[in-house]
N, C-alpha and C positions, 0 to 999 in steps of 0.2 A: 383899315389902317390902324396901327396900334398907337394910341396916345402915350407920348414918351414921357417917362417918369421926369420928375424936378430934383438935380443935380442938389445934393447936400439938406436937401429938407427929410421929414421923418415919413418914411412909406405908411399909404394910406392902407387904413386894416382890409386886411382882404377877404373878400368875398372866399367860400366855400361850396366849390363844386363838386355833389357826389355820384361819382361816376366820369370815365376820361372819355372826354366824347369831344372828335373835332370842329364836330359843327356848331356848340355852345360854343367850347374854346375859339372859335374866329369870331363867333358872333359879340363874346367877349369881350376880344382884343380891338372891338371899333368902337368901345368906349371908355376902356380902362387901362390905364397903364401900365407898362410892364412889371411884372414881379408883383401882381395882387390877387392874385388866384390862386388857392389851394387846392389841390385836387387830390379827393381820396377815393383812393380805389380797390378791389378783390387783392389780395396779393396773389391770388393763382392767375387772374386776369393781367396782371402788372406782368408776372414771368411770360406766358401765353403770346402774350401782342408785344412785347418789347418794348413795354412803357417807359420805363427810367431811359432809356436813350433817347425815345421820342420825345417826351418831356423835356429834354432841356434843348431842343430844336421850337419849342412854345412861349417867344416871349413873353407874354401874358401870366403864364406859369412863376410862380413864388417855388411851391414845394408841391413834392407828389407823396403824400402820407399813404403807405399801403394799411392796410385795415379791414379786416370783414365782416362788411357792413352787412349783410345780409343776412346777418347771425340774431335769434331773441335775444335780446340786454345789449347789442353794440356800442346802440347810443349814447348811452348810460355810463357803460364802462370807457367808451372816448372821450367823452364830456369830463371824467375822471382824470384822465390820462393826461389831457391838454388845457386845463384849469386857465391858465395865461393866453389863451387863442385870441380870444377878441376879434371874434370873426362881424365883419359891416352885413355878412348877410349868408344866407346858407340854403341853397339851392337843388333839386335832384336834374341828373342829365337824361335820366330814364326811369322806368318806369319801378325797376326793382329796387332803387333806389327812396322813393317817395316816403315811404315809412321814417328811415333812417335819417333822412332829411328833416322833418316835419320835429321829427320826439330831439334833435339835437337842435332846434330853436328854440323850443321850450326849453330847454337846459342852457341858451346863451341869451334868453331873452329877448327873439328877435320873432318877427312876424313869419309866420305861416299858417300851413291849411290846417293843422292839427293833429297830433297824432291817432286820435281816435278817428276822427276825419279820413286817414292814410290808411288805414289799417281796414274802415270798412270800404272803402273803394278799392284797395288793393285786392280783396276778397270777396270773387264775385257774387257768394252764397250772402254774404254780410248785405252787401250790394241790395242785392232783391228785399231781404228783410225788411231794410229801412225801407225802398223805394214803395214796396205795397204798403208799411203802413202812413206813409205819405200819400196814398192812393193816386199811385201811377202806375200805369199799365206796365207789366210784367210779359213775359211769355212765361206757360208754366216751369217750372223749374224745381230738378230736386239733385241732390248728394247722390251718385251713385261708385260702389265700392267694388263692382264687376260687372263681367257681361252679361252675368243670368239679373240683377239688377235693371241694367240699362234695356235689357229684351221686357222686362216686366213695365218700366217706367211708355215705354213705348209702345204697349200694348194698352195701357190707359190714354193714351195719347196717338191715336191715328191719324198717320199721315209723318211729313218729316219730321227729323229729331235731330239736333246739335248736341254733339258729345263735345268737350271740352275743357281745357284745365279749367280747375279754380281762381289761380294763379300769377297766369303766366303771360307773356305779352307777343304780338305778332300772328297773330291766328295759328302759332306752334301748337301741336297737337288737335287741332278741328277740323271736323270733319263732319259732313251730313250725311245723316242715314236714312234708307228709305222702309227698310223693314226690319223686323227684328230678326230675321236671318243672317243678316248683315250684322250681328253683335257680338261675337266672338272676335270676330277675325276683325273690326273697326276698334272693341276693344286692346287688343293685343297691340296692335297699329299704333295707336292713339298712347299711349303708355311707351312703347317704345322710345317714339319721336319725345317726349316730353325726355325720357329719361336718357336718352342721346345728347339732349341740350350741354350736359356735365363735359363733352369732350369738345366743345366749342369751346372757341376763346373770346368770348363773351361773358360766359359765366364761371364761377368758383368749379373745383374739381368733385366738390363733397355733395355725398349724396343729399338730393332732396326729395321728400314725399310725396306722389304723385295723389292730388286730389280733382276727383274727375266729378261733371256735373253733365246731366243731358237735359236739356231744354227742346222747347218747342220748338222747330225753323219757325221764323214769322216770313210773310213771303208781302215783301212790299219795297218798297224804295229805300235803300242808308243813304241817311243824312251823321252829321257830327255838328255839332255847339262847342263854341270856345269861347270864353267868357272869360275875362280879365278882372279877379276880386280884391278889395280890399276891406278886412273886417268884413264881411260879409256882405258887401254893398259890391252891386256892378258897374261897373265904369267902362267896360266897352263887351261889347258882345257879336258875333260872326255866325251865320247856318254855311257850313259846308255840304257841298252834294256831291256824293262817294258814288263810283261803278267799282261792282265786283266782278272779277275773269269769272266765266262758267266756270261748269263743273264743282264737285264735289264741296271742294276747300273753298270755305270765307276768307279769301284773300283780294283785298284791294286793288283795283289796276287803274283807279286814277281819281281824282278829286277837281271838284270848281269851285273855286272862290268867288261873289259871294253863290250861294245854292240860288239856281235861274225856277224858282218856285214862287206860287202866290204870296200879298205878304201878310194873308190869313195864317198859311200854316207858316211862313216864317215866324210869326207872333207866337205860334200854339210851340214849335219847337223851343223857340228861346222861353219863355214863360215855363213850359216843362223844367227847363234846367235850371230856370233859376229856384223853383218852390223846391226842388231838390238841396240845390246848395244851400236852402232855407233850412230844409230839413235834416239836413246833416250836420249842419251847425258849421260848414266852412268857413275858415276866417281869409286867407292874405297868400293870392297865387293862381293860378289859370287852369280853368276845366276845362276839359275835352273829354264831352260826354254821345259817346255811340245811342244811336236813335235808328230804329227801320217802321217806317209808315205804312197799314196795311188796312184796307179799309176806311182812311180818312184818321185812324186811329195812332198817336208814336207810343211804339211802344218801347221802352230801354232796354240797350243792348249791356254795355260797358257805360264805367265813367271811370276818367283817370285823373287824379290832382297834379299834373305836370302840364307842359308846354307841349304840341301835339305833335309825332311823327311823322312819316312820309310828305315831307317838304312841307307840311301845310302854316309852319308858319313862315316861311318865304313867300307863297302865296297871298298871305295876307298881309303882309308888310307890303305886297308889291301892288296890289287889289283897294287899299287901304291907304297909301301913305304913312306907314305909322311904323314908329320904332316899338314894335312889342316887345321884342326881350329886353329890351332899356327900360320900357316901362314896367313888365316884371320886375325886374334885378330892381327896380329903382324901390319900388313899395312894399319887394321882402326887407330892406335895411330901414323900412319903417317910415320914410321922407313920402309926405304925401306929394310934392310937386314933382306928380307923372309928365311925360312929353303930350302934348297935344293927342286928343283921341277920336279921332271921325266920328260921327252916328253911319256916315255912311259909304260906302264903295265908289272909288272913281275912275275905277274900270275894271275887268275880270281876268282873273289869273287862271289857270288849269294845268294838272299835271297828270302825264300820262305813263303809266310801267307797259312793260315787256319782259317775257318770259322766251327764254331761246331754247330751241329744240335740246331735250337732253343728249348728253355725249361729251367727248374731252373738246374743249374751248380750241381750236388752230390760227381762226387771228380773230381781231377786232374793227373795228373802222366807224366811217359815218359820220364822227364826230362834227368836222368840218362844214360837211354838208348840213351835218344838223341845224350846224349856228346859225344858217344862210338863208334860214328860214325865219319870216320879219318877225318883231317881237318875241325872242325866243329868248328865256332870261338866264339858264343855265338846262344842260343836258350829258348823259355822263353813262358810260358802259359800265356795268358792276363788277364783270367777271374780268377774265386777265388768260390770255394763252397758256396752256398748261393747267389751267384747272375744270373742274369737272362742273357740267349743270345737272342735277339732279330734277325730277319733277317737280312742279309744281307745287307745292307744299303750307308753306308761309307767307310773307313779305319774304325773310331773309332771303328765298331763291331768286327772287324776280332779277334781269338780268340788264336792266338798264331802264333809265326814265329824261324825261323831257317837259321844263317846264318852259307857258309860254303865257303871255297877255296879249288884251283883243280889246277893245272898246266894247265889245259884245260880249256874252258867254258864249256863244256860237262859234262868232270869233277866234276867243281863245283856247277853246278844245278844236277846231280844228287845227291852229299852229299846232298847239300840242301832239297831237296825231300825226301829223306831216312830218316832225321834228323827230320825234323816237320811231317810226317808220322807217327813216334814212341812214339810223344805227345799223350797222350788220355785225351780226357774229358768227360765223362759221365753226362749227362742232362738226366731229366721225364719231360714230359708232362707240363703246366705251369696248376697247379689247380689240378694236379693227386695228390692223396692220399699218404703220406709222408712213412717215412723212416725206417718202421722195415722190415728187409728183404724179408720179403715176400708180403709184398706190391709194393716192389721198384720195378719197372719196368723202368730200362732205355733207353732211347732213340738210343743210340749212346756210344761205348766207344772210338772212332777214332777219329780223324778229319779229315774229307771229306774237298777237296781241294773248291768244289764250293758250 
């Protein structure tokens, strides 16, 4: 519920959100009053999704500043631009964002992760750099600039290989490779999708450089770390325990809050990330740093200086007790009296995706049912009748999710499972002959987990 502004007094400076995202924006409006949110966004992104009209349906919402943040020097040149902003605090809503975020704190004076900080976690070649000489375990990894490249890297390196942007976020563009036969034609693939991303309305229309890396697969268990900083000190910290769908694609199909593991290696993941954020020099804002355990060994996947996707911080709010994005937003504007912070979980949350057979979407349903299932905290179909599922790909395809809490982890991944189980979405054929009943042939009325 949005706390409603006070009649005739002077609005309080507003926060700055970069990038429009309605899940921050709600998350927002249940502690700030109306009209103190800035939000700047792509301007191709603002036309694409129909910002400017959605935006004034956001009470929360001050102003929606179009701007392209995602450009070298933005910052810089906005920071110029809006000299009288006077922003309480300045925030990214994703991941492409985090750079732009960080370098215009520094230009207003306000706490964050840094932009040197941003800039090497954004860039996962950077990434490695620091991390080995921090001496933490890596999988091999190098720059490659084509397929006879990536065939070579992979012939030093027997057995699987990850190809993957430098870049970019959502397992867009990744893919594992088994041999170097498979480099050509995973190259071509993997460049495409990355370079496809421009016709989404998510991102800007302007071309971006496709920078590609192949790395080792490491073959062990993903875990994530989230860790709440301020100045460099941690103040709360979480091991989430990540399942990946088979097949080919690093793509997520569901997380536990807290990770149901010894609390040896709970110790050895958290301690990894924090001698990181030691060594990176982060200052004020939340990591969510990728971990796969292989041998008893973590070794770093990703780390991102933002607040973590795929519902994981509902799960830990729910897992926890805890207002995290209040306590973020509270210690980017610099105020160190955070809300209350558990050391520990006091019961487990779990969220579980689904992928619906590809083909054109004909209904949806389940929902209902879904709720009916005890402890289930929210669940939600992605797609919409009339549009299409494509494979398996990303996060972005996945076609619905369900989160749920249990006293247990056990508990709680089976509501979870039970819950997005009872989702169905029915797809035909993509090109099959439409919709009077006795033509309709559908594909699928479930959704299958892989």
């Amino acid at each position: 519920m949005t706390a409603p502004a006070t009649s005739g007094t002077t609005p309080p400076p507003p926060l700055v959100l970069v990038g429009f995202s309605y899940a921050a924006l709600l998350a927002l409006g249940g502690f700030r009053p109306d009209d103190s949110v800035i939000v700047v966004e792509e301007p191709d992104v603002v036309r694409k999704r129909g910002l400017r009209d959605r935006a004034r349906a956001v009470p929360v919402i001050r102003e929606l500043i179009e701007w392209p943040y995602q450009l070298d020097g933005s910052a810089d040149r906005f920071a110029a631009a809006h000299p009288g902003l006077a922003p309480a605090a300045i925030g990214p809503a994703g991941e492409y964002a985090t750079y732009f975020a960080a370098r215009l704190a520094e230009h207003y004076g306000l706490p964050g992760i840094g932009s040197d900080v941003a800039r090497r976690l954004r860039d996962k070649s950077l990434l490695r750099e620091t991390a080995r000489a921090a001496g933490i375990a890596n999988p091999a990894s190098r720059a490659v600039g084509g397929p006879a490249e990536l065939a070579a890297f992979m012939a030093d390196h027997p057995g699987p290989v990850v190809l993957k942007p430098a870049d970019l976020q959502g397992s867009i563009g990744a893919r594992v490779l088994d041999s170097p036969d498979e480099a050509a034609d995973a190259w071509a693939a993997s460049v495409a999708e990355c370079a496809a991303q421009r016709d989404g309305v998510w991102v800007p229309d302007r071309e971006v450089p496709v920078r590609m890396l192949a790395e080792r697969c490491v073959s062990g268990r993903p875990f994530s770390v989230e860790l709440l900083v301020s100045s460099g000190r941690v103040l709360f910290g979480n091991v989430t325990e990540e399942v990946m769908f088979p097949g080919p694609r690093p793509v997520e199909r569901g997380q536990l809050v807290p990770a149901d593991i010894p609390s040896a290696l709970d110790a050895r993941l958290r301690e990894q990330t924090e001698w990181l954020v030691a060594m990176t020099g982060f200052g004020t804002g939340v990591v969510h740093c990728e971990w796969i355990v292989e041998d008893g060994t973590p070794y770093l996947i990703e780390c991102a200086g933002r607040l973590p996707g795929d519902n994981i911080v509902d799960l830990i709010e729910w897992a926890y007790d805890i207002e995290l994005v209040r306590a973020y937003w509270t210690l980017l504007t610099g105020d160190p009296r955070t809300p209350p912070l558990p050391r520990r979980a006091r019961r487990s949350a779990a969220v579980r995706y689904a992928h619906a057979t590809p083909g054109t979407v004909e209904h949806v349903g389940g929902v209902r049912e879904a709720y009916a299932v005890p402890d289930v905290i929210r669940c939600e179909v992605l797609v919409r009748p009339g549009s299409r599922v494509g494979p398996l790909r990303s996060s972005l395809d996945r076609s619905a999710f369900a989160l749920a809490c249990g006293p247990t982890p056990a508990q709680a991944v089976r509501r979870a499972e039970e819950a997005v189980a009872r989702l169905t979405v029915t797809t035909r054929p993509y090109g099959s002959p439409d919709r009077s009943p006795r033509h309709r042939t559908p594909t699928t009325t479930t959704l299958p987990e892989g």
